[in-house]
Phi, psi and omega in degrees: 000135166235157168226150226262140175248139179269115195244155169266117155222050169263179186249143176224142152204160224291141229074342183318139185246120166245140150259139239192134175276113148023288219267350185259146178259100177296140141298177163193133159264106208287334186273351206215337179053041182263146162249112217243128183196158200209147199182127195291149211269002128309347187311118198246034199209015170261178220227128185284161155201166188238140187292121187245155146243122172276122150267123154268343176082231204233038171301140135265039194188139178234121157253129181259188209255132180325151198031059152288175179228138028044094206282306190204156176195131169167173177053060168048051200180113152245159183223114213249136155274136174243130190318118176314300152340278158331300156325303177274014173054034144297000000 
């Protein structure tokens, strides 16, 4: 039996819109600014999100918008897929 996978390997910046499965954990490489993510291409659970950046500063709390993602973070700069929906305050 096999199964067949759906993979994410692009470079985003910021607002680029991906859709992403719900259920999958995407990485991001802060240095090369790829967004990288791998999920079965059956997945019925996928999602628009928009590549967001939080500056939080010298913060110990940030607020994203409910079923965010959280790619990377530190040196006062996080980095989100933020729901689209959400995003466009819907």
């Amino acid at each position: 039996m096999s199964s067949e996978i759906h993979v994410i390997d692009r470079q985003v910046s910021a607002f680029d819109r991906v859709e992403v499965s719900e259920s999958a954990t995407p990485t991001y490489d802060r240095d090369d600014g790829r967004l990288r993510a791998a999920y079965p291409a059956n997945s019925d659970d996928e999602r628009e999100y928009v590549f967001s950046i939080y500056r939080y500063g010298d913060a110990n709390t940030f607020e994203v918008a409910d079923g965010a993602k959280i790619l990377d973070y530190g040196e006062g700069v996080a980095h989100v897929l933020t729901p689209a929906d959400a995003y466009e305050g819907e």
